[in-house]
C-alpha positions in Angstrom: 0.0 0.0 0.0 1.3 3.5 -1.2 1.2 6.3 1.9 -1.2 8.2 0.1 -0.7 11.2 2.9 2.6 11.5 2.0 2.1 11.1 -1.7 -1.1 13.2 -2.5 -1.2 15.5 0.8 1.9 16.1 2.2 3.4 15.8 -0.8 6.7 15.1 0.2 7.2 11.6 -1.3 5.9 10.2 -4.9 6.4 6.7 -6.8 9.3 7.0 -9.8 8.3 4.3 -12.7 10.9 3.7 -15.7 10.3 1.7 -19.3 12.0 -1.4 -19.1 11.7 -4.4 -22.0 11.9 -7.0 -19.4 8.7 -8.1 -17.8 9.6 -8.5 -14.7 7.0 -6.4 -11.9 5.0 -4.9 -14.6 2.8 -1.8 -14.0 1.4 -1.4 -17.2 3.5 -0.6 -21.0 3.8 1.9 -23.1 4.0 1.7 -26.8 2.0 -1.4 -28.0 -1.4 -2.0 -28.4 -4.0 -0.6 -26.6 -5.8 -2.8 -23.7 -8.0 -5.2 -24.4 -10.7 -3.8 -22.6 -11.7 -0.8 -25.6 -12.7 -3.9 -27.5 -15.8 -4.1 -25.8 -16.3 -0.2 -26.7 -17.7 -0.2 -30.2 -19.5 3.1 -30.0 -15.7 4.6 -28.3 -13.6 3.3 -31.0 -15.6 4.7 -33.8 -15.2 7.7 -32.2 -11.7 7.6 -32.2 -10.1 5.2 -34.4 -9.3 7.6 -37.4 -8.0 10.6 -34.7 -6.0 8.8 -32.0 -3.1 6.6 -31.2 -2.7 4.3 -28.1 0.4 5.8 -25.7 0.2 4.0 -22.7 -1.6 2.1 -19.9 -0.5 2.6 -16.2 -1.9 0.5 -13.1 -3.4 3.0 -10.7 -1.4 2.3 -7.9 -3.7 3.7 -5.3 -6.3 0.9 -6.7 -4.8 -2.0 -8.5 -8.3 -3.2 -10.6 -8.0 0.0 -11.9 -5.5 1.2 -14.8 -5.0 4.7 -16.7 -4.7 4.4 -20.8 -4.0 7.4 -22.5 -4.2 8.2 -26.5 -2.8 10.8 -28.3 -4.0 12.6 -31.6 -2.7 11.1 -35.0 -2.2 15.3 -35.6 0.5 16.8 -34.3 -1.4 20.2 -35.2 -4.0 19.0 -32.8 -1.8 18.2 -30.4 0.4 21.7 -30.5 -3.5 23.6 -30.6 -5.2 22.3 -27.8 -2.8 21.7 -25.0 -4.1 22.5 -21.9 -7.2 22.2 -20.0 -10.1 22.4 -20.6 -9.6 21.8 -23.8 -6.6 19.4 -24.0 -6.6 16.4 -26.8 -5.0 14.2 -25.3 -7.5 11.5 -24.1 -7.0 9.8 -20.4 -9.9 6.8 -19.8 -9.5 5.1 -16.2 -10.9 1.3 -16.6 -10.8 -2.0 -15.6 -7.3 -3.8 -15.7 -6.8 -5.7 -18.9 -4.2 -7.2 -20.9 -3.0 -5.9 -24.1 -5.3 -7.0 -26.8 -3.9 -7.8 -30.3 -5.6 -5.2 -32.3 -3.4 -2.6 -34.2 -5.9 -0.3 -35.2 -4.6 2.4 -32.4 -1.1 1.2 -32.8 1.9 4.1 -32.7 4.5 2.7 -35.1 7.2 4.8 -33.6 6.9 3.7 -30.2 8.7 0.1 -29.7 6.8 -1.6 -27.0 8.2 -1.7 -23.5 7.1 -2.2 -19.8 6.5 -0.1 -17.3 8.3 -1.1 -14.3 7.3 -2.0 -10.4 7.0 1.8 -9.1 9.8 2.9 -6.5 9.4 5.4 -3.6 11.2 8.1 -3.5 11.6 12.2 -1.9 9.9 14.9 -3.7 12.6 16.7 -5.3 11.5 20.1 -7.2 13.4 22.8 -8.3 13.6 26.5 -6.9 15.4 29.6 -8.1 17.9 31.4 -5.9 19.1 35.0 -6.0 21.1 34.4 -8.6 19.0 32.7 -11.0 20.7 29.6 -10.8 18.4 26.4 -10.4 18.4 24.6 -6.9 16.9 21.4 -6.2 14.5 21.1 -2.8 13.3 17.9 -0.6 11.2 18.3 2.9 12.8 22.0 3.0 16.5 20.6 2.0 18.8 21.8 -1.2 19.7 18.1 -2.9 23.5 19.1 -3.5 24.3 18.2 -6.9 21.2 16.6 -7.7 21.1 16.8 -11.4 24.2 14.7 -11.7 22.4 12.2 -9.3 18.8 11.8 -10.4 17.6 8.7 -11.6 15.5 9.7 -14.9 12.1 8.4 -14.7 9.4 7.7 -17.3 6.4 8.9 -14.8 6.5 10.4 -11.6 3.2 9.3 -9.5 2.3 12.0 -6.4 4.4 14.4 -4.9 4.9 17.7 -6.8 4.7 18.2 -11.1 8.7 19.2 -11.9 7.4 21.5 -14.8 9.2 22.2 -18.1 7.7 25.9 -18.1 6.7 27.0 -14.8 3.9 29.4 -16.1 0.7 29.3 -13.8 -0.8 29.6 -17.5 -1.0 25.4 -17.2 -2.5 24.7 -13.9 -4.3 28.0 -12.6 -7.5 27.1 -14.3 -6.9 23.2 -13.2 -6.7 24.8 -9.9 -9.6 27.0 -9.7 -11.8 23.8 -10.8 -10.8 22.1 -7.9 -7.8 19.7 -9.8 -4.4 18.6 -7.9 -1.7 17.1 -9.8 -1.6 13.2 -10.2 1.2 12.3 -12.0 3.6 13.1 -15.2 5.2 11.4 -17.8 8.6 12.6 -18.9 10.2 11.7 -21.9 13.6 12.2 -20.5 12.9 8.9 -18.9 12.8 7.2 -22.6 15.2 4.5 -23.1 17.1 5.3 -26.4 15.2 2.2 -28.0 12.3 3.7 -27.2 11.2 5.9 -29.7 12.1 5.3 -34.0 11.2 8.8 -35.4 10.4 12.0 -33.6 9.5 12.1 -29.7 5.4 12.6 -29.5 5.7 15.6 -26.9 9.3 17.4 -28.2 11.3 16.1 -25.6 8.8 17.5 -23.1 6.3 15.8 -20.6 2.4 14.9 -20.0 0.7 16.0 -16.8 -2.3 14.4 -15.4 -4.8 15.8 -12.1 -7.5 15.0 -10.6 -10.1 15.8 -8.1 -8.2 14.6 -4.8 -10.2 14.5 -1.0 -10.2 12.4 1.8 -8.4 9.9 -0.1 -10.8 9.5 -2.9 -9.3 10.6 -6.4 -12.1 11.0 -9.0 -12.6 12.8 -12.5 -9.1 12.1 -13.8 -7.9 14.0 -16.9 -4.8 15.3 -19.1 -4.0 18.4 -17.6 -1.6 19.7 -20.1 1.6 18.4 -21.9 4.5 21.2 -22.1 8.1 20.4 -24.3 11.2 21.6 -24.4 
């Protein structure tokens, strides 16, 4: 069991993932095809089939039935004109867990299937600006001496506190104002170099996901915004 104080209040600890291609504790995959569960969802996959790609599935790790897939348009255009909420494209669907199916009809072929690995707690770590502009990194109050040189990259970063790629309140003041918290991210600087055989979906940038968070319930999860570099 995650500490979800910690994690989702307090804040001061979150759950790193990576991309692995072994299957060892697997919390999902990224790349691939899409869960088998959307076969059951004619009416959704009409909808969609001709507009969207299949990015990932996660396993909600504060309720493992549960799993996060996430699609992303076919049109980069799309994807550059609506990328923020409320009107974000990207599409975030919270279902029942399911193995990957063997349709290919939401398939990215740039994206070589891996796994997403057995999550690992860690500190909050976020970044500040001192006097002189220069970029120090925080945990529970503390500078991290040094830290950039020894992070672990990570491909999502479940709880604790978004590190943003533009730190404009432009992305989250509206999230906030609706009563949204941040849930988790997806980084592409956690990529393996295998990964990816074309150009990176996001730019080198990240995805960020909220949700409606009180007394430990989490509900009406969506794509906050996605930001690159």
């Amino acid at each position: 069991m995650i500490d979800f104080n910690n994690i989702l209040v307090k804040r001061n600890e979150c759950i790193l993932y990576k991309a692995v291609r072994n299957n060892g504790e697997s919390n999902g995959w990224i790349g691939g095809n899409m869960p088998g569960f959307f076969l059951g969802q004619d009416r959704l996959l009409d909808s969609y089939k001709n507009d969207y790609l299949f990015y990932l599935a996660l396993i909600n790790p504060l309720n493992p039935k549960k799993m996060f897939s996430i699609f992303t348009p076919r049109n980069h255009r799309r994807l550059l004109n609506r990328n923020i909420y409320p009107k974000c494209s990207i599409l975030l669907f919270e279902h029942a867990v399911s193995q990957e199916s063997n349709n290919t009809d939401f398939t990215n072929p740039v994206i070589l299937r891996h796994y997403i690995s057995g999550g690992k707690a860690a500190p909050n770590v976020e970044p500040h600006y001192n006097s002189n502009g220069d970029v120090v990194w925080i945990s529970n109050g503390q500078v991290v001496p040094d830290y950039e040189n020894k992070a672990e990259s990570f491909l999502i970063k479940f709880g604790g506190k978004p590190e943003l790629i533009q730190a404009s309140p432009h992305y989250y003041e509206k999230l906030h104002k609706d009563g949204f918290e941040f849930l988790f991210q997806i980084d592409e600087d956690g990529y393996p170099i295998e990964l990816i055989e074309g150009d990176l979906p996001f730019g080198f940038g990240a995805v960020y996901v909220y949700a409606k968070i009180k007394d430990d319930i989490v509900e009406d999860t969506c794509v906050g915004y996605w930001q690159f570099s």
